[in-house]
C-alpha positions as CSV (number, residue, x, y, z in Angstrom):
1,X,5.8,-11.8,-2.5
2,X,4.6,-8.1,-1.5
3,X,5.9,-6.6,-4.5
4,X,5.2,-9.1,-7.1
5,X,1.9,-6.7,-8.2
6,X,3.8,-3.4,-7.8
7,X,4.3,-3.1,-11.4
8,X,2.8,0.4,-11.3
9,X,5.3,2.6,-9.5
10,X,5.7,4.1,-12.8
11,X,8.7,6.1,-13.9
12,X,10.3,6.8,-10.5
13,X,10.7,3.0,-9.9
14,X,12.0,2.3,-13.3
15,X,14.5,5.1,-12.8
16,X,15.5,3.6,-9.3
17,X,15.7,0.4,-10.6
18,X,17.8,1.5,-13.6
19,X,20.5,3.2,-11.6
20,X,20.3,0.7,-8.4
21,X,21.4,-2.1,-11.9
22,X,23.7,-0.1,-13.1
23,X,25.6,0.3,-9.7
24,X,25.5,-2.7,-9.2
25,X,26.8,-3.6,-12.6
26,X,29.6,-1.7,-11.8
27,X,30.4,-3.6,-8.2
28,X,29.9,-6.7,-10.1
29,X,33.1,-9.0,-10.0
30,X,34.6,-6.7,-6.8
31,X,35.1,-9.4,-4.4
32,X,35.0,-6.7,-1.6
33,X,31.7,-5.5,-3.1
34,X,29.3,-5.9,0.3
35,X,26.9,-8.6,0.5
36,X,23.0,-7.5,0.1
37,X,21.5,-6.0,3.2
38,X,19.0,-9.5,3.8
39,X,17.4,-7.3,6.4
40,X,16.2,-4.0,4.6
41,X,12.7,-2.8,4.6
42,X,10.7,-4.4,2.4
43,X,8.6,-2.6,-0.6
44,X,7.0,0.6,0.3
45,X,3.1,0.2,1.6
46,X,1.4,2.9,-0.8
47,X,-2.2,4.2,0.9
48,X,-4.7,5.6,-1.2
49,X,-7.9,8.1,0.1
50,X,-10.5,9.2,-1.8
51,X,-11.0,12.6,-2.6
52,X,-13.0,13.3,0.8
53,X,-11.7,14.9,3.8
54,X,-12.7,11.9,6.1
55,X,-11.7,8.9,4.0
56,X,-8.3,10.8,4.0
57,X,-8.0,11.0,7.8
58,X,-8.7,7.2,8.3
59,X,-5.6,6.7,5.6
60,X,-3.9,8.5,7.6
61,X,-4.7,6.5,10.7
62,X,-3.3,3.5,8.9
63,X,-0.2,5.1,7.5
64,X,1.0,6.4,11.2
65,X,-0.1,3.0,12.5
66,X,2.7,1.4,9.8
67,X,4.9,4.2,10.6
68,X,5.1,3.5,14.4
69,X,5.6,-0.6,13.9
70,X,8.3,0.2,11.5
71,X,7.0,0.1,7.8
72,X,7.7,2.5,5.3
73,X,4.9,4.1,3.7
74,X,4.0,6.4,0.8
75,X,0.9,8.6,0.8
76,X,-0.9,8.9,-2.5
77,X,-4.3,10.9,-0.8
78,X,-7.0,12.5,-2.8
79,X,-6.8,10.2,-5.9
80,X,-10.5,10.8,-6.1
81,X,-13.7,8.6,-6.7
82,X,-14.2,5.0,-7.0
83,X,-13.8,5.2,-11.4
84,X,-10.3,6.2,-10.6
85,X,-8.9,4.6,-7.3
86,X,-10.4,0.9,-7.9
87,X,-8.0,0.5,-11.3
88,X,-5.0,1.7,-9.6
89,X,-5.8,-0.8,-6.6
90,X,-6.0,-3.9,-8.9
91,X,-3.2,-2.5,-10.8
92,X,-0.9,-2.5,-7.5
93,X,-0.3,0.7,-7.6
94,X,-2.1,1.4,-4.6
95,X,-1.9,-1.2,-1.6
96,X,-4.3,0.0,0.8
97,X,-7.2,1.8,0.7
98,X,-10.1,2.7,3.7
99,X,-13.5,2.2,2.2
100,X,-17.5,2.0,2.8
101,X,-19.0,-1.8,2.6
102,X,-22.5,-0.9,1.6
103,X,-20.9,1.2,-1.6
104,X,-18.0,-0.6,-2.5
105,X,-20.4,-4.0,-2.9
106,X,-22.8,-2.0,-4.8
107,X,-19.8,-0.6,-7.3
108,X,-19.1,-4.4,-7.5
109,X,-22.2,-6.4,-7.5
110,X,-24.8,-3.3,-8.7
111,X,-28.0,-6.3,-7.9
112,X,-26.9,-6.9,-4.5
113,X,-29.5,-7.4,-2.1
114,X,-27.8,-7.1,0.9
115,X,-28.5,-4.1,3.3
116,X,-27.4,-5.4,7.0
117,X,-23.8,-4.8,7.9
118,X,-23.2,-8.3,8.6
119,X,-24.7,-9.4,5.6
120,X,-23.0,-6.5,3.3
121,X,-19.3,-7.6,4.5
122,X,-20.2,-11.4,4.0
123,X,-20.9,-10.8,0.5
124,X,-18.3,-8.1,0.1
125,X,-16.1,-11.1,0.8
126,X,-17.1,-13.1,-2.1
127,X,-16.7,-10.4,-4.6
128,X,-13.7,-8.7,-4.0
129,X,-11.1,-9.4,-7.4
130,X,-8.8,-11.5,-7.6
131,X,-5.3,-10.0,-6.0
132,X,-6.8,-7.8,-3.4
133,X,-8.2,-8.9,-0.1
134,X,-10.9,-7.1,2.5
135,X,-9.8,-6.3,6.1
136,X,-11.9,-6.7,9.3
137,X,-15.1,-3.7,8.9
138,X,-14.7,-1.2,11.6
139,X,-17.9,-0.5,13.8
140,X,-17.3,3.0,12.5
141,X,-19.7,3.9,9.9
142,X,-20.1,6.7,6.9
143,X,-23.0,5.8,4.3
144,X,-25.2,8.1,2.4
145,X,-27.8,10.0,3.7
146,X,-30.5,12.0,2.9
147,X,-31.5,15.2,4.6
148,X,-33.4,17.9,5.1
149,X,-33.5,21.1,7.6
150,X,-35.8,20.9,10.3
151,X,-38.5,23.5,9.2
152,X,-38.6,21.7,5.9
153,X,-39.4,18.2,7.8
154,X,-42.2,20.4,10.3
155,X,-43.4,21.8,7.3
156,X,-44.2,18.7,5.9
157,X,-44.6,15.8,8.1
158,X,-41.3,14.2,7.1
159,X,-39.9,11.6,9.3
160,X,-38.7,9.0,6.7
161,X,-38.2,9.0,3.4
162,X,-41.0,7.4,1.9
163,X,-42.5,10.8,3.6
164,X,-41.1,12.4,0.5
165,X,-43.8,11.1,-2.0
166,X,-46.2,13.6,-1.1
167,X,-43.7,16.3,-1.7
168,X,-43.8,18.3,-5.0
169,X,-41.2,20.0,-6.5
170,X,-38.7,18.5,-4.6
171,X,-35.1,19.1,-5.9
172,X,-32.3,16.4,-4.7
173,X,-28.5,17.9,-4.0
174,X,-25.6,15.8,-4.3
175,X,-21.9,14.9,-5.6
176,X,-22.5,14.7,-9.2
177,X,-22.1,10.9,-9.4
178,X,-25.2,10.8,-7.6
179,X,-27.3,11.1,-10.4
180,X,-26.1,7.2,-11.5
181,X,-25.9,6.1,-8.5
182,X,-28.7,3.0,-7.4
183,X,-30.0,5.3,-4.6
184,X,-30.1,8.4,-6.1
185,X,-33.0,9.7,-8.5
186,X,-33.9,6.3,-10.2
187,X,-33.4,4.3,-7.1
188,X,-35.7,6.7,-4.6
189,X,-38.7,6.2,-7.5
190,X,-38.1,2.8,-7.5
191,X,-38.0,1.8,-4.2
192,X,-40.2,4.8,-2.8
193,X,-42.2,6.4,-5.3
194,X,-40.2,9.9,-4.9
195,X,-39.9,12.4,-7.8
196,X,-37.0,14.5,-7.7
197,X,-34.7,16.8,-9.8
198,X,-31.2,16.7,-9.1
199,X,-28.6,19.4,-8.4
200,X,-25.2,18.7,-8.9
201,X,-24.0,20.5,-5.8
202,X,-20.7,18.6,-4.9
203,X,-18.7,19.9,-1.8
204,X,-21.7,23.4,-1.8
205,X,-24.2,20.3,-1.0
206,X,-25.0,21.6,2.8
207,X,-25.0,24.9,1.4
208,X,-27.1,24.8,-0.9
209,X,-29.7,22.8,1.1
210,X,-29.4,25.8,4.0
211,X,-30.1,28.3,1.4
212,X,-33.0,26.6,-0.1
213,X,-31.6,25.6,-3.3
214,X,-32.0,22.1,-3.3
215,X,-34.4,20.8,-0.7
216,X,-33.0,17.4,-0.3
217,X,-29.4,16.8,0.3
218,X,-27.4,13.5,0.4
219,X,-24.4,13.8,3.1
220,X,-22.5,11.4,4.5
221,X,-23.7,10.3,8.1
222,X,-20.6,10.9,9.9
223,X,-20.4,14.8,8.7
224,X,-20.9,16.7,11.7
225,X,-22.7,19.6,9.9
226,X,-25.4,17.2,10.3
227,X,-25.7,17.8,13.9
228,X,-24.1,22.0,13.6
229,X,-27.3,22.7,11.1
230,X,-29.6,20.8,13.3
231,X,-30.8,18.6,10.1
232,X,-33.1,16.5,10.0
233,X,-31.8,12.6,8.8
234,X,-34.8,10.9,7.2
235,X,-35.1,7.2,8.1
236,X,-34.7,4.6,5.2
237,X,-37.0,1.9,6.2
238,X,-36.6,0.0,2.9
239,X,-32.7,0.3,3.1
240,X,-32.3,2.2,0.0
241,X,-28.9,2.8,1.6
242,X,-26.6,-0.6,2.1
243,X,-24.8,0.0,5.5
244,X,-21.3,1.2,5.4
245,X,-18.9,0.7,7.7
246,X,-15.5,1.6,7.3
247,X,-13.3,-1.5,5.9
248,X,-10.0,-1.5,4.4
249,X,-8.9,-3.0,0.8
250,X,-5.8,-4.2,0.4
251,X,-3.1,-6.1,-1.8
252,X,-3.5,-9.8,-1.1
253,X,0.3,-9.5,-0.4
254,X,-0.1,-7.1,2.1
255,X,1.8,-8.8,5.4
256,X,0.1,-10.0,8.0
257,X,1.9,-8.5,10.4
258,X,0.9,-5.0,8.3
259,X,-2.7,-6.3,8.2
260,X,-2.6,-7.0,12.2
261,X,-2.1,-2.9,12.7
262,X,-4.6,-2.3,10.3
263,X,-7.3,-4.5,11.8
264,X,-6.6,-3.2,15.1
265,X,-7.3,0.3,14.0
266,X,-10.3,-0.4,12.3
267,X,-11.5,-2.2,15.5
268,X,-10.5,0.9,17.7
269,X,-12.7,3.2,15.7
270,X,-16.0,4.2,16.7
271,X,-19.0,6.2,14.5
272,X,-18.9,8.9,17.3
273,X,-15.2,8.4,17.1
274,X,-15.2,8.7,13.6
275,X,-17.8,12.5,13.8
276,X,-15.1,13.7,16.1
277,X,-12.2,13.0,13.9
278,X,-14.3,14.9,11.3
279,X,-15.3,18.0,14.0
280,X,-11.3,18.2,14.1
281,X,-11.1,18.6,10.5
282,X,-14.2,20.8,9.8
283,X,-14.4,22.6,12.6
284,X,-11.1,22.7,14.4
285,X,-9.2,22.9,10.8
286,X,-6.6,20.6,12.0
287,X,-4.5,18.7,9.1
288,X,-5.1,14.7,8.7
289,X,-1.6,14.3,10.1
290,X,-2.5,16.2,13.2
291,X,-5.7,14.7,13.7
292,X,-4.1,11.1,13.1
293,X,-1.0,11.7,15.4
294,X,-3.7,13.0,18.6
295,X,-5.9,10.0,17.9
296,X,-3.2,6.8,17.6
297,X,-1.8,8.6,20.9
298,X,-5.1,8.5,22.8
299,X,-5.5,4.7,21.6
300,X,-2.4,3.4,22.4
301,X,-0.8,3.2,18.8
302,X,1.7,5.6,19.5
303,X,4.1,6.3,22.3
């Protein structure tokens, strides 16, 4: 049953639950007391997003999507990284959740091998914990990246990075969780032979690569400041990077019918789809309900 792992809803449920026993307490041994609505909604669908302006539009998608086929949902956005959303997922306080493939198996199964979308969801598959389950992977993607401005990469032959070993003083700008990560520091000398120091630059990241503090920058492939900055993506031939597509984690007692929605969204969903959703937000400064609302229309989830 759906709500069989919703023992998180913390105090607000308890509360609800107290009163709802107490009323009915009260009814109890009124034979005109009315008989239990068999056909009321069942257990709120709670989405989760990350702390990241895209992941929080795709949650979005999904709760408008459950809206319009008649679920109720609550919106718990912005939770923040993986450290703090995964618990509350296999906790059941979160039921749903959009994430990456390539990165969620590598926060699970750190030695993976994988790199190939295909390969990445089949293995996702076998890791996922007990109690949660993985949705269909949308074509649309959003993986790490590593960048550089154009006169950086003329100045010095950069096409891919393995280019970057013959770079000195080269200074890496990132989320601070970077630093840990398989493919940040350790993983490019590993894999590449690349030096680097590394910035903590968080959300500033683009900046600070524009203004020539950092000189390498890891953003997200789907950012469209990409593209705006004319930056320069270097290739990664030795898939530091897993691929990523966008795939939803879920309770295992999610319904079908609610997974069915789901799936189809993720299957309507596109990686230019998915930069224009994030040109809305960045650009047009359009909330993640607007955004949400214009694109279910235009699909043909919403009237």
């Amino acid at each position: 049953m759906f709500t069989a792992r919703n023992k998180g809803r913390l105090a607000v449920t308890a509360a609800v639950v107290g009163a709802s026993l107490a009323l009915a307490g009260c009814a109890s041994g009124d034979p005109l007391a009315p008989e239990p609505d068999t056909d009321a909604p069942a257990e709120t669908i709670v989405i989760g997003s990350q702390a990241y302006y895209s992941n929080e539009i795709i949650a979005e998608l999904y709760a408008q999507a459950l809206e319009a086929e008649g679920f109720e949902v609550e919106r718990n956005f912005q939770i923040g990284q993986r450290d703090a959303y995964i618990p509350a997922l296999e906790a059941g306080e979160v039921d749903l959740f959009p994430e990456y493939t390539g990165n969620l198996l590598q926060f699970w199964n750190p030695d993976t091998e994988a790199t190939q979308a295909d390969e990445v969801y089949a293995e996702l598959l076998t890791v996922v914990p007990e109690g949660l389950q993985v949705l269909d992977q949308s074509p649309a993607t959003d993986q790490d990246s590593y960048n550089v401005t154009a006169e950086f990469a003329e100045a010095n032959g950069l096409e891919s990075i393995a280019d970057l070993a013959g770079v000195e003083g080269l200074i890496l700008g990132g989320a601070p969780e970077l630093e840990e990560r398989p493919y940040g520091p350790t993983g490019l000398l590993d894999v590449y032979g690349v030096t680097v120091a590394f910035e903590a630059t968080g959300d500033t990241t683009v900046d600070a690569l524009l203004a020539g503090l950092v000189n390498v920058a890891n953003v997200y492939s789907a950012d469209p400041r990409i593209g705006q900055n004319g930056l320069v993506t270097l290739a990664d031939p030795e898939g530091l990077f897993l691929a990523s597509n966008v795939v939803p984690i879920a309770s295992a007692d999610l319904p079908q019918a609610a997974v069915d929605v789901i799936n189809a969204v993720s299957a309507a969903l596109t990686p230019e789809g998915l930069v224009a959703l994030n040109v809305q937000s960045r650009v047009d400064q359009l909330s993640s309900a607007e955004i949400a609302t214009q694109w279910l229309t235009e699909n043909g989830f919403l009237g």
